[in-house]
N, C-alpha and C positions, 0 to 999 in steps of 0.2 A: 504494500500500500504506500511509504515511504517512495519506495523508486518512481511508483508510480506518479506518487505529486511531485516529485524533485524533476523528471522527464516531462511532466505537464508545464511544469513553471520556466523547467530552460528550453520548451516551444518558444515561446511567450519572447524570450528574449533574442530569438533570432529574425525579430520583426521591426526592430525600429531601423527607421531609415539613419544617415551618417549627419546629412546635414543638421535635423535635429536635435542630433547632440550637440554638434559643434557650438549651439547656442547654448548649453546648459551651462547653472553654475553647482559650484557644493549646495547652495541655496536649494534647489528643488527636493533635494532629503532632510529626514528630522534633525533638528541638532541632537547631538548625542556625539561622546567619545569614539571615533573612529569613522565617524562622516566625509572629512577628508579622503583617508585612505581608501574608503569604499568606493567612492565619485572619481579619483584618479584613476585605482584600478580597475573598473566594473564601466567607465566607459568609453575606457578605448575600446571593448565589442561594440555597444550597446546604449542606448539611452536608458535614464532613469525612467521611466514610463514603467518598462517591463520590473523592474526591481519594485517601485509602489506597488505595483499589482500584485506583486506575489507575496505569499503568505504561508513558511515555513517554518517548523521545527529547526533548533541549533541544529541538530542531526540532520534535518533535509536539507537547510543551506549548507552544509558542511558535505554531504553528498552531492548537491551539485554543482560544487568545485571542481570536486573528482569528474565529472559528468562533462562539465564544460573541457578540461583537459584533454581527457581523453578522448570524447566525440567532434569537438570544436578546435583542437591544437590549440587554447590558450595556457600559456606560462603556469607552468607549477606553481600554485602559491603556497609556501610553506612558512614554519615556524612561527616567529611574531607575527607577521604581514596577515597570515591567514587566522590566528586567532581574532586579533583586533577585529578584519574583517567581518567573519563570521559572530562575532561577538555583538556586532554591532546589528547586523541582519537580524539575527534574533533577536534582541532587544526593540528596535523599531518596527521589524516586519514580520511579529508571530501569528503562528496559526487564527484566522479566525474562529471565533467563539459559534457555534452550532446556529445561535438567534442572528448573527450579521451574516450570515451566507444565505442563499436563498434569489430572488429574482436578482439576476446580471450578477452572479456567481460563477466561479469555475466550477462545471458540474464536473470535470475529473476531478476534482479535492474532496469534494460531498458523498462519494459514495466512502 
């Protein structure tokens, strides 16, 4: 179920166009410790769009690191770089709660 939403969310992120980002700042995610580092490394693929939208477990953001690496050739991220990161993902982007999903939901995260 895990893989499953962790390969449902990194769809999601192989959809933002380039230009898009080009305009983004740190600004478009929550403050919180490790905001920087998330927004440097998370949008040279990708715009922050698909990152708000998703909504995982420390363990599913942390699977799909591994996910992105492996399927997509992006950089190993390890040690510090990857904790902060993923520390930070869960903290501002966890699971929704059972009552906030529902119309204009990911129906692969709901079952």
């Amino acid at each position: 179920m895990r893989t499953r939403a962790a390969l449902a969310a990194a769809a999601l992120l192989l959809a933002s166009p380039a230009a898009a980002r080009a305009q983004e700042t740190p600004e478009a995610l929550p403050d919180a410790p490790g905001r920087e580092e998330t927004f440097h490394t998370c949008v040279a693929c990708h715009g922050t769009a698909v990152i708000r939208r998703s909504r995982l477990s420390r363990e599913g953001w942390d699977e799909l690191m591994n996910w992105m690496t492996e399927k997509h050739g992006m950089a190993p991220l390890e040690g510090e770089d990857r904790r902060v990161i993923v520390d930070y993902l869960a903290r501002v982007f966890p699971p929704a709660a059972p009552q906030q999903r529902g119309r204009g939901g990911n129906p692969f995260l709901e079952r």
